[in-house]
KOLBA-877040 format. One record per residue (C-alpha): x, y, z; residue number from 1. Coordinates in Angstrom, 1 decimal, padded with zeros to 4 digits. Layout:
BEGIN
REC,east,north,up,num
REC,X,Y,Z,NUM
...
***
This chain:
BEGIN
REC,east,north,up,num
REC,131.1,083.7,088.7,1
REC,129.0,086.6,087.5,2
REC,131.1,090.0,088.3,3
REC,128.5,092.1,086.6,4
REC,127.8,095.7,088.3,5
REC,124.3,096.8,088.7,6
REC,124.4,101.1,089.7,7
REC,120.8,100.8,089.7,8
REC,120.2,098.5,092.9,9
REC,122.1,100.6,094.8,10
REC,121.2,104.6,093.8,11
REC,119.7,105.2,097.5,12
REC,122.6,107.3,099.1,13
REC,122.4,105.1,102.0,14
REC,124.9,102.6,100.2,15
REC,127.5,105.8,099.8,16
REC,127.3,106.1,103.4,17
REC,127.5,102.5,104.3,18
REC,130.4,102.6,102.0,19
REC,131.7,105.5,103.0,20
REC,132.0,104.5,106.4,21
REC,133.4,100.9,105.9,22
REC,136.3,102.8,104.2,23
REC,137.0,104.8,107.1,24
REC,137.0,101.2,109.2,25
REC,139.1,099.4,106.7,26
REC,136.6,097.0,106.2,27
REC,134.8,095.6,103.5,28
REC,130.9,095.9,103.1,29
REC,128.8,094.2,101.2,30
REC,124.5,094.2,100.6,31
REC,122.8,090.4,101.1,32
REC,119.9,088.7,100.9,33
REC,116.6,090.0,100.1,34
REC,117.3,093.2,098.9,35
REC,119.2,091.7,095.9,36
REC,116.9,089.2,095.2,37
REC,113.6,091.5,095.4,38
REC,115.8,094.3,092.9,39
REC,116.2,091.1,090.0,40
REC,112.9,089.9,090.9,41
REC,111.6,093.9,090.3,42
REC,109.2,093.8,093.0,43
REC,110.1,097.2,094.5,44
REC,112.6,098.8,096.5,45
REC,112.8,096.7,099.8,46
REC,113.1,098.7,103.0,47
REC,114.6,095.6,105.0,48
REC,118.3,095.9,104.1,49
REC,120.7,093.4,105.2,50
REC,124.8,094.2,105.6,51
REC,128.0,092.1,105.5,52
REC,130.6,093.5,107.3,53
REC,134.2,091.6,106.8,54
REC,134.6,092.4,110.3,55
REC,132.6,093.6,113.1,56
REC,129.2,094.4,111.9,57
REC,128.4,096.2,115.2,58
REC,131.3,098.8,114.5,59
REC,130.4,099.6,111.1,60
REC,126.7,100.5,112.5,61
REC,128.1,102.8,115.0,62
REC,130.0,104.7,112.2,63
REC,127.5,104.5,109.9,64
REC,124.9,106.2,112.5,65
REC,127.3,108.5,113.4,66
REC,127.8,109.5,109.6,67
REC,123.8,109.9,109.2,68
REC,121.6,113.0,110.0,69
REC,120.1,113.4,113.6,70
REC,122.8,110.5,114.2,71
REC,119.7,107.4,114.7,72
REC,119.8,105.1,117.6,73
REC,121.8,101.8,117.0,74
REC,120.6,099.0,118.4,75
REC,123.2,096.0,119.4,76
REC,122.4,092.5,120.1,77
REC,125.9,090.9,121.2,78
REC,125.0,087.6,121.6,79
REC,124.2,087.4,117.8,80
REC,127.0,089.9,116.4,81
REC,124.4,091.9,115.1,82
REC,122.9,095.4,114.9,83
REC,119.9,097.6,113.9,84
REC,119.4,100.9,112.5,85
REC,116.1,102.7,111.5,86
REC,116.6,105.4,109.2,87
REC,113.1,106.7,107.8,88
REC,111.6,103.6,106.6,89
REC,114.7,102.2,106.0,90
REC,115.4,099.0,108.2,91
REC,119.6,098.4,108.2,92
REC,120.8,095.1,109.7,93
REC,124.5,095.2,110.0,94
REC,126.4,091.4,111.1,95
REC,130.3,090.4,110.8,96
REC,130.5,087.8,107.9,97
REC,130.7,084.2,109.9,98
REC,130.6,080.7,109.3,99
REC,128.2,078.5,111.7,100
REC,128.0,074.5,113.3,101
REC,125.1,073.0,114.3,102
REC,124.0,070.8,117.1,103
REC,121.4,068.0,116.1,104
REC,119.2,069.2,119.1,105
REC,118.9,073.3,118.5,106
REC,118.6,076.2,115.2,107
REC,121.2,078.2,117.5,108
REC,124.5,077.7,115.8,109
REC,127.9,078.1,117.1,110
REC,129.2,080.9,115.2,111
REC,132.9,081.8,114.0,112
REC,133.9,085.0,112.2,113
REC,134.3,083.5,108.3,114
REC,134.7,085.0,105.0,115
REC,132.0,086.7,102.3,116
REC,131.8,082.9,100.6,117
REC,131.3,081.4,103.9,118
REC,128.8,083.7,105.2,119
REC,127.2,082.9,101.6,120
REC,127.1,079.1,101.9,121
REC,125.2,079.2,105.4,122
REC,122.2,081.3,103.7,123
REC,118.8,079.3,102.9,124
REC,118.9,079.2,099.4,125
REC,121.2,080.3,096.3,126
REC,118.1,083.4,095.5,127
REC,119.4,084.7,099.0,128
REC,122.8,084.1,098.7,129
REC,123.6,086.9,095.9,130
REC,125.4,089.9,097.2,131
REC,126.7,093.2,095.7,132
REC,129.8,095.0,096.6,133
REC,130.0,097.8,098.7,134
REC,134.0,098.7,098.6,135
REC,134.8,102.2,096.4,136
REC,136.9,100.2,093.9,137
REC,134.4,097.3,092.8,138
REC,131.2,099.1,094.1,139
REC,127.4,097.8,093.2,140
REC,129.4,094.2,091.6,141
REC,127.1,091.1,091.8,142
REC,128.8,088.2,093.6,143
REC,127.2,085.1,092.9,144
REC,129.0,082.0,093.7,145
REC,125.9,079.7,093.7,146
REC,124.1,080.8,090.7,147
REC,121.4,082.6,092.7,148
REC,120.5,084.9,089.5,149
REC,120.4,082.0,087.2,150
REC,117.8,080.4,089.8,151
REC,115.8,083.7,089.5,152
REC,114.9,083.4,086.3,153
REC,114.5,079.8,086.3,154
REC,111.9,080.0,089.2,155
REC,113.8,077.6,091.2,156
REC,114.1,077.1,095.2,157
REC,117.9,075.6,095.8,158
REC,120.3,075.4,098.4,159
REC,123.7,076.3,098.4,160
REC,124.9,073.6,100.5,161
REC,123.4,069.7,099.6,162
REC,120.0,070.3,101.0,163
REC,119.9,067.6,103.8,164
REC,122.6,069.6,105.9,165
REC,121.0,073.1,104.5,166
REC,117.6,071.7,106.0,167
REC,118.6,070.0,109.3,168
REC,120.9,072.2,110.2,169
REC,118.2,074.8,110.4,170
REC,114.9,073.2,110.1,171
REC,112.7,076.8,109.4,172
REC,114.2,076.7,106.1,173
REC,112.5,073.8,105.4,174
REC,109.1,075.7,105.6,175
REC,110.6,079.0,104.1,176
REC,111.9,077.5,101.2,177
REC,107.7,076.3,100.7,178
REC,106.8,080.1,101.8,179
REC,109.0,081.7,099.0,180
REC,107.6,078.6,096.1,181
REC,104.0,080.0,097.1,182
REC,105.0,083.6,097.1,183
REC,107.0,083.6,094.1,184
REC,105.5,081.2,092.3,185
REC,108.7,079.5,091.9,186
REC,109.9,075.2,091.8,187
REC,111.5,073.7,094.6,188
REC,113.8,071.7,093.1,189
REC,113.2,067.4,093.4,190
REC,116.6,067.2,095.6,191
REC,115.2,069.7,098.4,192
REC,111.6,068.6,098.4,193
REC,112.9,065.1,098.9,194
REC,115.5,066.3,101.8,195
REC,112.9,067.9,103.4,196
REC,110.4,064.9,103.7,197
REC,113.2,063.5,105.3,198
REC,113.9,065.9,107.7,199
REC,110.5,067.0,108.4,200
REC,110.2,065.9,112.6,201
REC,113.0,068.2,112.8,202
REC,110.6,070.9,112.9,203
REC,110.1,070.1,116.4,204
REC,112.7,071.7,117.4,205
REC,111.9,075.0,115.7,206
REC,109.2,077.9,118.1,207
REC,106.0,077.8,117.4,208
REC,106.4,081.7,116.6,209
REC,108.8,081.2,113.9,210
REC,106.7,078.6,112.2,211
REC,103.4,080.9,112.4,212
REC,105.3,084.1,111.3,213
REC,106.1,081.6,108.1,214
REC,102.4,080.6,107.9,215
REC,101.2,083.7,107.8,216
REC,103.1,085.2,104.9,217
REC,102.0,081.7,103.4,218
REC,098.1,082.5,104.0,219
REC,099.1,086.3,102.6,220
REC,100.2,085.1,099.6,221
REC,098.1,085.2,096.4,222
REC,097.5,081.1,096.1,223
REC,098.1,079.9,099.4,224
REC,097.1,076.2,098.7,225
REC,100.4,076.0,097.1,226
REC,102.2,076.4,100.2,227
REC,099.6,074.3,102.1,228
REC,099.8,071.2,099.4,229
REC,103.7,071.6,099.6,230
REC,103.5,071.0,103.2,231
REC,101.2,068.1,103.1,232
REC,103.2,066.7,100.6,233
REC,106.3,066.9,102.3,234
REC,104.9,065.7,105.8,235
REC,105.4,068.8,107.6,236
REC,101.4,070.0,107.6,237
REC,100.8,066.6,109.9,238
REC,103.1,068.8,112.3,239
REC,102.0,072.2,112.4,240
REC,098.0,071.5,111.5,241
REC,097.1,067.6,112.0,242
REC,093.1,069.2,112.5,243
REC,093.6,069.9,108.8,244
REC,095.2,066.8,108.0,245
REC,092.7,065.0,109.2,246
REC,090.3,065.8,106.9,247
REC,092.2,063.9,103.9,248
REC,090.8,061.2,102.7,249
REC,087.2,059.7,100.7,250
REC,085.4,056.8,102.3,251
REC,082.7,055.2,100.5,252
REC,080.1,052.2,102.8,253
REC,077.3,051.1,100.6,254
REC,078.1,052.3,097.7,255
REC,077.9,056.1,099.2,256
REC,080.9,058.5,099.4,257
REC,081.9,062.3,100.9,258
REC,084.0,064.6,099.0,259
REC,087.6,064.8,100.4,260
REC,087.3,068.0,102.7,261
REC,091.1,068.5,103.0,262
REC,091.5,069.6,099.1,263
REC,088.1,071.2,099.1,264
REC,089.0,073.3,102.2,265
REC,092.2,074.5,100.2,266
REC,089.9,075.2,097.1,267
REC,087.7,077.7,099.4,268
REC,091.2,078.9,101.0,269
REC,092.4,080.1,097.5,270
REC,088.7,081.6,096.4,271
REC,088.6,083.7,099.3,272
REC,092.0,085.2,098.3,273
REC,090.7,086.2,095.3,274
REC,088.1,088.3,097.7,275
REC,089.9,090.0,100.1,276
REC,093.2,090.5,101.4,277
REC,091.8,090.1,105.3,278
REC,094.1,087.4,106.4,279
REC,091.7,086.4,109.5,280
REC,088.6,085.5,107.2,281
REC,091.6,083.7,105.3,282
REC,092.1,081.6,108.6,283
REC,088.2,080.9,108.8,284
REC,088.6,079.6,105.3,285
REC,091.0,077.5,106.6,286
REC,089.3,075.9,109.3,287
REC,086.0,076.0,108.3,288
REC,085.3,072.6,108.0,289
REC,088.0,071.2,111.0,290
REC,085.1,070.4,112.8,291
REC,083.9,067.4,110.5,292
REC,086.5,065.0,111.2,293
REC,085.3,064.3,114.4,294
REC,081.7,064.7,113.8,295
REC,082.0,062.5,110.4,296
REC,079.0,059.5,110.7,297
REC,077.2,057.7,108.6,298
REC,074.1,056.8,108.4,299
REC,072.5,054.1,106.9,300
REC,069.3,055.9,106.2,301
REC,070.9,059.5,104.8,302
REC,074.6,058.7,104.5,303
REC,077.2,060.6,105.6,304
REC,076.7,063.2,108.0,305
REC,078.9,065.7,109.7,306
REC,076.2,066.7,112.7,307
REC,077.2,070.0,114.8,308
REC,080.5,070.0,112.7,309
REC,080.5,073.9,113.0,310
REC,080.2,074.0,116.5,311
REC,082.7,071.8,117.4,312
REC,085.0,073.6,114.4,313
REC,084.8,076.6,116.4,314
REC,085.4,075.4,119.7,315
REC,088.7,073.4,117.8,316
REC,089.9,076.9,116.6,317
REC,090.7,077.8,120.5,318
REC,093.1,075.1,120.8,319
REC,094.8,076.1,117.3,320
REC,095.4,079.2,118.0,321
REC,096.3,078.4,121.8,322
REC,099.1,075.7,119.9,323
REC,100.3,077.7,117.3,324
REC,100.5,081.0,119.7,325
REC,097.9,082.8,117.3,326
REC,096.4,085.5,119.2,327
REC,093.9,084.8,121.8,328
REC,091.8,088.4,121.2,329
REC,089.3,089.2,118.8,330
REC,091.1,087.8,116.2,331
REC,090.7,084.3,117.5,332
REC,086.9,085.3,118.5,333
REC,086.2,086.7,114.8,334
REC,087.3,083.0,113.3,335
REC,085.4,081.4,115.9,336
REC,082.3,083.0,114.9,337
REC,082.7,082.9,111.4,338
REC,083.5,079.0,111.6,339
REC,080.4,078.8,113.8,340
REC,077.7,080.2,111.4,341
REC,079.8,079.0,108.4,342
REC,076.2,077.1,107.4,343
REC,073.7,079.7,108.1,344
REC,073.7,081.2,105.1,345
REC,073.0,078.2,103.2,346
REC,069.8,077.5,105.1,347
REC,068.7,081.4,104.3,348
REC,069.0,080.9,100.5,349
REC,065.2,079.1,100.6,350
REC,063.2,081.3,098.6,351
REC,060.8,080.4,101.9,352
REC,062.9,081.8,104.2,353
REC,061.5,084.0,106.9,354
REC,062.3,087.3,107.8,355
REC,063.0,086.2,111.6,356
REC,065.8,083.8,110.3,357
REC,067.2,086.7,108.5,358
REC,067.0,089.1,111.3,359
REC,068.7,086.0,113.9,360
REC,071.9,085.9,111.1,361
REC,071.9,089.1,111.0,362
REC,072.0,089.6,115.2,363
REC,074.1,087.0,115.8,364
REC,077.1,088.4,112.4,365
REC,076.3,091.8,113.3,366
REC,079.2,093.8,112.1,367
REC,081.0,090.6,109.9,368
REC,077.9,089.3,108.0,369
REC,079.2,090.5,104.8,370
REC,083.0,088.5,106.2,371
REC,080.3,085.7,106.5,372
REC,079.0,085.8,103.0,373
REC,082.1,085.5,101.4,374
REC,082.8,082.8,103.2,375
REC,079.8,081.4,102.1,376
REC,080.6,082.3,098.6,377
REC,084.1,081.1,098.6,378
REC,082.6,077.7,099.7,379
REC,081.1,077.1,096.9,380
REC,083.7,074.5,095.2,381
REC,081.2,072.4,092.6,382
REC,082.9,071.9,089.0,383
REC,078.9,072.1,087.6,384
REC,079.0,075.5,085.9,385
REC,075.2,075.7,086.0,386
REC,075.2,074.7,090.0,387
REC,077.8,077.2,090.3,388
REC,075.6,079.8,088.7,389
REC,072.4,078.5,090.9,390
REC,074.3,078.7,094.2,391
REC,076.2,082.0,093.7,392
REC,072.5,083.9,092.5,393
REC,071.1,082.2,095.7,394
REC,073.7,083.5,097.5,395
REC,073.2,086.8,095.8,396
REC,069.1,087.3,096.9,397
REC,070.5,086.1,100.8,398
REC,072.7,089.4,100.5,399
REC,069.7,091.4,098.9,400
REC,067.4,089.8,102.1,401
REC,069.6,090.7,104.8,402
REC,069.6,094.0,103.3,403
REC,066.5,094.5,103.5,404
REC,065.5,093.4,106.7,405
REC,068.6,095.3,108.0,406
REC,067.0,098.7,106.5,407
REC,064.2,098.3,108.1,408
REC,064.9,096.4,111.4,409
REC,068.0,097.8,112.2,410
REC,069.3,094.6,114.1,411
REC,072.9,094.6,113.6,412
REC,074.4,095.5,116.8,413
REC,071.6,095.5,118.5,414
REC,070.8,097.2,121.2,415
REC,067.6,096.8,123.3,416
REC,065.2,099.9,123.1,417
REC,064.2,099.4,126.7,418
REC,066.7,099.2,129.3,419
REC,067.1,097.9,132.6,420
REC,066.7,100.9,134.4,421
REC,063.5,101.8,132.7,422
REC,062.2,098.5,133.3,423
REC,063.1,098.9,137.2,424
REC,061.4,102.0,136.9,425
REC,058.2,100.7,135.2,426
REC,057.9,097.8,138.1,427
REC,059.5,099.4,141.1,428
REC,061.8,096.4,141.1,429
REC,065.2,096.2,142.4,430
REC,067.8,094.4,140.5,431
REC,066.4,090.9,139.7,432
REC,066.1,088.2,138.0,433
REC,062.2,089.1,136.2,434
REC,064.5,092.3,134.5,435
REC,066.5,090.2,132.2,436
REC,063.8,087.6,131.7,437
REC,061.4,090.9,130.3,438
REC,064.7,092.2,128.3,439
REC,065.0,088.6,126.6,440
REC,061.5,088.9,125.8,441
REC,061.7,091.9,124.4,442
REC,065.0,090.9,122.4,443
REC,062.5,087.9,121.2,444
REC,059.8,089.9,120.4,445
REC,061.9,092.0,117.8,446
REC,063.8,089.2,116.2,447
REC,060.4,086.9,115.8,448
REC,058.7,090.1,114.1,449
REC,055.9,090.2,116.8,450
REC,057.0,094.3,117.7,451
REC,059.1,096.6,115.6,452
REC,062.6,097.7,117.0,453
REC,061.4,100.5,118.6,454
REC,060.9,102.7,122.0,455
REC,057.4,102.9,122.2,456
REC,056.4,099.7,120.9,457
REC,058.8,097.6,122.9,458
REC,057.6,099.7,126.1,459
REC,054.3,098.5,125.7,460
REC,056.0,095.0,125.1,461
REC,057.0,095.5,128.7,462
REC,054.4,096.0,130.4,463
REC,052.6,093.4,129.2,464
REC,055.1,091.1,129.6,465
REC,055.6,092.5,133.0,466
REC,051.9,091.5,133.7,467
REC,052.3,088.1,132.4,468
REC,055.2,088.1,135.2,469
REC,052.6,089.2,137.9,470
REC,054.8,092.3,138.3,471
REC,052.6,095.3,139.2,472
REC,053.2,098.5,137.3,473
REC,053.7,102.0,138.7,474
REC,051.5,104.6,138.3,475
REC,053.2,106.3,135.1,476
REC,054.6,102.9,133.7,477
REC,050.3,102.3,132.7,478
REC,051.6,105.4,129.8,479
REC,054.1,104.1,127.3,480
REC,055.2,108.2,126.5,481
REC,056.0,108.2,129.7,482
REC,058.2,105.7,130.5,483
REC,061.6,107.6,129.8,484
REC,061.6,106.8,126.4,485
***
């Protein structure tokens, strides 16, 4: 066992204190988990730090808060031995070292007070398992009975334990241990992914929240279609995403074939990383193309055809997000739209293309048309370098279009330039149905390119639309200038 010490990892004088104070208890204290690993790994200094108390964890949080400046608020969970300190930006999780038993049909474990080993053999995976010494005598000493550091610079996902019990025992690991390959770049070794093909319907028994909190880190992360292979590999996407699922697969009737829209939907998943960082377009990506497994035809005349599959994608996203417990806000509206005019774009790269079509993408984006293009972009998955090149310049004069048209139509957003009121006041009307039907116009009028968006020239939109109605106009509604405008 490694006994090296390592001063550096722990020059923050929180760890004095923490020591200090676990002294003065007669305990021993000892720093876990991701904080170690992240230090070797030399991603930064981790704010999330994790304590092992040989003893009561909650006690030693109470003395270390009392042992801090402006003495910080402890907060105790008793049911789980543990407790919470925010110091700064520091985040301090303090638990009593323990040993846990599972039941086949729960993740809560019945929990006994254990030793430092123990406590070690019940964590995920041997890169978590690594802890250094807090006691006086032996302080900042690496403690490594599983070879967690060795595993670091291998680039390996193990267990401590034989992976079966690691993985049903708590089944999350079984998609952490995927989360931290795709973030880390790392191997999960043969043993665990086989362990966790076999225990994959355990993930049944695991929240919905814990999986998506998982997920998302998974979608964060640089390549995300690692993760998302891992998990189809293993059996546990069919679980968590079966809309994506279903997409897998080439069929081929008369000699004609589609591309497989599972892999090509991880391919757009991992362009759009290398675009942005916004982890909702990242979920458009995702489900993009969920729509086309139920709308897949063919046709004996054209072939395969996926008919309305954005529509119906964007109506599947509700029940996604509604399954997963993804928000149901703007967030879930956003992807919805974004699945929804996914192939709008496309149509617009025509060198034919009217203005009107431009100005309708451009009302019905609004403030996410460039989210939109990107999309479009990142869907472009062809191994051609030349139609590569032809798509992405096409793409490039839709952007330069919608520019345009937005400079001098000013569409996104909309807003009509006559309003209700002024159209009650034009007519003497009262609130009825004839208003919105002249507003709709107007809204028509604008898009189509028949008036420009503006005051005066909608007005007189109005009032001839108003006639076409049979309406009557007032007196001063007969001069656009004065129509309130």
């Amino acid at each position: 066992m490694e006994n090296k010490r390592y001063q550096k990892a722990l020059t923050d004088p929180i760890f004095q204190v923490i020591s200090m104070a676990a002294t003065e208890l007669g305990l021993e204290a000892y720093v876990v988990g991701g904080y170690v690993r992240d230090y070797f790994l030399e991603r930064g200094a981790k704010q999330d730090i994790d304590i092992v108390a040989i003893g009561s964890g909650i006690a030693l949080a109470k003395k270390v808060s009392q042992m801090l400046p402006g003495t910080p608020r402890v907060t105790v969970f008793k049911n789980f031995g543990t407790a919470m300190i925010r110091q700064g930006d520091l985040h301090l999780e303090f638990v009593g070292a323990r040993k846990e038993s599972y039941r086949a049909d729960s993740r809560k474990p019945v929990v006994e007070d254990g030793t430092l080993e123990e406590d070690q053999k019940r964590r995920d995976f041997t890169i978590n398992a690594m802890a250094l010494d807090l006691r006086q005598e032996s302080f900042a000493t690496l403690l490594d009975p599983f070879q967690g550091r060795e595993d670091l610079k291998k680039g390996v996902i193990r267990t401590p334990l034989e992976p079966g019990i690691t993985y049903s025992d708590d089944p999350l690991r079984m998609i952490r241990a995927i989360r931290f390959a795709t973030q880390l770049g790392f191997e999960i070794t043969p043993a665990s992914l086989e362990a966790i093909e076999k225990n994959k319907d355990r993930i049944r028994i695991v929240s919905r929240e814990r999986i998506v909190d998982e997920l998302q880190k998974i979608m964060a992360a640089d390549q995300p279609s690692v993760g998302l292979a891992l998990l189809h590999n293993t059996g546990l996407l069919e679980y968590i995403l079966p809309e994506l699922t279903a997409l897998r697969g080439i069929e081929e009737i008369e000699g004609q074939r589609h591309k497989d829209n599972f892999w090509h939907t991880l391919e757009v998943v991992d362009n759009i990383c290398r675009a942005t960082d916004k982890i909702w377009l990242r979920w458009a990506a995702l489900l993009h193309d969920i729509g086309k497994a139920p709308t897949k035809r063919f046709d004996t005349k054209i072939g395969w055809t996926f008919h309305g599959h954005e529509f119906v994608g964007s109506k599947m996203v509700y029940s996604v997000f509604k399954r997963l417990r993804l928000p149901l806000n703007e967030h879930m509206k956003y992807v919805q739209k974004l699945v929804r005019l996914s192939s709008r774009p496309v149509a617009l790269s025509d060198d034919h293309v009217t203005d009107s079509a431009v100005r309708r993408l451009i009302f019905d984006a609004g403030n996410d048309v460039e989210d939109l293009m990107t999309l479009c972009e990142a869907d472009i998955t062809t191994k051609n370098p030349r139609k590569q090149k032809r798509y992405l310049r096409n793409f490039a004069a839709v952007r330069k279009k919608i520019k345009e048209v937005e400079e001098r139509d000013r569409i996104r957003n909309f807003q009509p330039p006559v309003t209700g009121e002024q159209i009650m006041k034009a007519f003497n009307l009262k609130p009825c149905r004839e208003i919105g039907r002249i507003k709709d116009a107007i809204k028509e009028g604008i898009l189509e390119g028949e008036i420009p968006n503006e005051p005066e020239a909608a007005y007189r939109f109005m009032i001839q639309k108003g006639l076409d109605l049979g309406l009557t106009p007032s007196g001063e509604a007969t001069q656009p200038n004065k129509g309130g405008l």
